[in-house]
C-alpha positions as CSV (number, residue, x, y, z in Angstrom):
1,X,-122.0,-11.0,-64.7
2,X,-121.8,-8.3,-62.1
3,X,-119.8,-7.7,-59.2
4,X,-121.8,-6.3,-55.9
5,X,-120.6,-4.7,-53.0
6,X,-122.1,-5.7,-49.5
7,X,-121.5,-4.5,-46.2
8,X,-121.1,-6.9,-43.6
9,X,-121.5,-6.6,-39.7
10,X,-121.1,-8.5,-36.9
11,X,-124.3,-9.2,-34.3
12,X,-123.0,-6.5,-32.0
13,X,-122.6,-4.0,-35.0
14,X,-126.3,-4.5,-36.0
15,X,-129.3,-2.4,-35.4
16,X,-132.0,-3.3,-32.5
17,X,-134.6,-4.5,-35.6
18,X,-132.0,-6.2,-37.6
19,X,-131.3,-8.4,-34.1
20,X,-134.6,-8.9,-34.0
21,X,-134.9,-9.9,-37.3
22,X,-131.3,-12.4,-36.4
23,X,-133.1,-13.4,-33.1
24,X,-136.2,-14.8,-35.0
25,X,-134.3,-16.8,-38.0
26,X,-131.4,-18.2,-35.8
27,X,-134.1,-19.5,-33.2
28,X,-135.8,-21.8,-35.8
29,X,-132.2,-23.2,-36.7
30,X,-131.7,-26.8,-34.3
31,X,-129.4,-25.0,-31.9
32,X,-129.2,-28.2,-29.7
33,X,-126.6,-30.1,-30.0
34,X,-126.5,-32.4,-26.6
35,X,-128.8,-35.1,-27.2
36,X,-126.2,-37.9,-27.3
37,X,-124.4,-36.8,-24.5
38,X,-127.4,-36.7,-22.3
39,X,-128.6,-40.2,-23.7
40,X,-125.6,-41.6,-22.8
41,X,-125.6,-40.1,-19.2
42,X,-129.1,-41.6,-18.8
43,X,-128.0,-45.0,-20.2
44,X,-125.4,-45.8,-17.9
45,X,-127.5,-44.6,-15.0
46,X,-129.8,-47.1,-16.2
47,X,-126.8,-50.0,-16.1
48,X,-126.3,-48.6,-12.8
49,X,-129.9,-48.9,-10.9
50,X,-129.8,-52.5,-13.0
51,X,-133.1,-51.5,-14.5
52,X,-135.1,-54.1,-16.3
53,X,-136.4,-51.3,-18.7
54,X,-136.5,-47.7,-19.5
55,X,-137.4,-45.4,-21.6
56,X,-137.5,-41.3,-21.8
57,X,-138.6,-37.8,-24.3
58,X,-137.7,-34.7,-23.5
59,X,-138.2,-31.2,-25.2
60,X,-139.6,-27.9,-24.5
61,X,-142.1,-28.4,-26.8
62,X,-144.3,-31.2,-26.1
63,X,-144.8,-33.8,-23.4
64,X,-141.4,-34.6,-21.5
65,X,-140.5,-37.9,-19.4
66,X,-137.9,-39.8,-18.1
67,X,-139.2,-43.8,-16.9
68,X,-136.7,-46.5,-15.2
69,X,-138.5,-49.6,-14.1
70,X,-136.1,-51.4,-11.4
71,X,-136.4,-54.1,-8.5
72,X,-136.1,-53.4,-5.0
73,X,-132.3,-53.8,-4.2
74,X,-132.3,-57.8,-3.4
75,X,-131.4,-58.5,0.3
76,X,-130.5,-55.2,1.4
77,X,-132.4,-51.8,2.4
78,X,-132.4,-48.5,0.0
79,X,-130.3,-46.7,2.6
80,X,-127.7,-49.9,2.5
81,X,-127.4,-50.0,-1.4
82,X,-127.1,-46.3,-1.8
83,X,-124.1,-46.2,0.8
84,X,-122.8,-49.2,-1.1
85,X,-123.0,-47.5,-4.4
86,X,-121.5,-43.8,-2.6
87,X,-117.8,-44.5,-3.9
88,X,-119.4,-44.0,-7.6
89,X,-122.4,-41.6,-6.8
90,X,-120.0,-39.3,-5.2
91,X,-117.9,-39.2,-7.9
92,X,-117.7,-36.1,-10.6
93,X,-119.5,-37.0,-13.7
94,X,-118.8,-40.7,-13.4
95,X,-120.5,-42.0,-15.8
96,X,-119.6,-40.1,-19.0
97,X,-117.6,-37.3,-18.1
98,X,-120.2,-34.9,-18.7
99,X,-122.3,-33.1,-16.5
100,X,-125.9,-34.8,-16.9
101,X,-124.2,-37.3,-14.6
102,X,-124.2,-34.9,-11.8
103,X,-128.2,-33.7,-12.9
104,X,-129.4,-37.5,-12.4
105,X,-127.2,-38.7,-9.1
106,X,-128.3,-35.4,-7.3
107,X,-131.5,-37.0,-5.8
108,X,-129.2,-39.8,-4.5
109,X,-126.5,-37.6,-3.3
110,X,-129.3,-35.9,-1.3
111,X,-130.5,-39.0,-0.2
112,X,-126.7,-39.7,1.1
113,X,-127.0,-36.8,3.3
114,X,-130.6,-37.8,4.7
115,X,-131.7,-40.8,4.2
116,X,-136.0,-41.2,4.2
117,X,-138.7,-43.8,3.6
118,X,-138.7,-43.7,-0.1
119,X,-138.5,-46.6,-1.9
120,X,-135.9,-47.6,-4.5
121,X,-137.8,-47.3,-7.5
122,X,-139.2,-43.9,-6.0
123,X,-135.2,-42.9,-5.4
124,X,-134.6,-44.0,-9.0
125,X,-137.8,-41.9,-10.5
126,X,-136.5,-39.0,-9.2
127,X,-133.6,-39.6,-11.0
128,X,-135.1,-39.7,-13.7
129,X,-137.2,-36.8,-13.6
130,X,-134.0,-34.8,-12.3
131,X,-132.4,-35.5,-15.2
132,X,-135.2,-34.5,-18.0
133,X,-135.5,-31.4,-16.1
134,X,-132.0,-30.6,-16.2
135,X,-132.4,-31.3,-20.5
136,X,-135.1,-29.0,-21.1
137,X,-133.5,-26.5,-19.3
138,X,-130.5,-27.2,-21.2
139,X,-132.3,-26.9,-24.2
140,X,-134.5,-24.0,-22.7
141,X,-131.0,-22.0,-22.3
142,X,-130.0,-23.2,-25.8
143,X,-132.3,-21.2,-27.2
144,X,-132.3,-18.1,-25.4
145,X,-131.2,-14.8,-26.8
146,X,-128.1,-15.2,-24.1
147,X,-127.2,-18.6,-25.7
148,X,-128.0,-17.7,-29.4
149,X,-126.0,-14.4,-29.3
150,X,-123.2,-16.6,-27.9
151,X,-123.4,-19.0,-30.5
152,X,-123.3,-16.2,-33.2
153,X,-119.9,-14.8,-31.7
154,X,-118.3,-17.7,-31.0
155,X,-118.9,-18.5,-34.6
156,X,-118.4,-15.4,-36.4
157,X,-121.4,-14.9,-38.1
158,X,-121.5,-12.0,-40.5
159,X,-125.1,-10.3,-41.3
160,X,-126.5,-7.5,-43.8
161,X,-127.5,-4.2,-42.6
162,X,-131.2,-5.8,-41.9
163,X,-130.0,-9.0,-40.1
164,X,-129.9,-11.5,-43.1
165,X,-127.5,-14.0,-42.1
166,X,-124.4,-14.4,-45.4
């Protein structure tokens, strides 16, 4: 048995190739750690609208998509059901607490302020597609350099001289 001696730095202490070197390992790791959170968001939106069926992927690597199927509000215009509804869809986060809530009510929130010709489901749709933009920007962000240097710190990582992670 031998005993060895390593030197260990923190990300800031390191060389510009060794964060390179961090930059490219840590990137490959699943950084994002959201994904319930932002399912459950969508789901109760979904309870919300009273869709009949739903269904959504989202990733900044492939195809992304975010489909609510739902009736016309029965007896009552889009611009009557939405004011009906305001006392929740003006509400912070109301759905879960967290902030995808706010990413998915925006379009009706904007619709509050000027209501137009679109239809419900059309309302709903971009809803939807509000929401899986605001996840792949999420995840987009999660993955930055910003985010994974962040993460690193906040953590306390500890890397050799030529950015091996220990």
């Amino acid at each position: 048995m031998r005993i060895a001696e390593t030197k260990l730095y923190t990300y800031d202490e390191l060389g510009d190739s060794a964060k390179r070197k961090v930059l490219e390992e840590v990137s490959t790791w699943d950084l994002y750690f959201w994904d319930r959170e932002n399912s459950e968001s969508f789901d109760e939106f979904v309870k919300f609208v009273g869709a009949y069926n739903s269904d959504y992927q989202y990733g900044i690597w492939g195809y992304s998509f975010a489909k609510i199927s739902v009736n016309e509000p029965y007896n009552m215009t889009v611009e009557e059901w939405v004011k009906d509804s305001a006392w929740l869809i003006e509400k912070d986060c109301p759905f879960t607490g967290y902030y995808m809530d706010e990413e998915i009510l925006q379009p009706m929130r904007n619709y509050l302020k000027s209501p137009d010709d679109r239809t419900f489901q059309e309302l709903v749709n971009d809803c939807a597609d509000a929401w899986v933009e605001a996840c792949k920007r999420d995840i987009e962000y999660a993955y930055s350099e910003e985010a994974i240097v962040e993460f690193l710190t906040a953590n306390e990582y500890e890397f050799t001289e030529n950015g091996k992670v220990w």
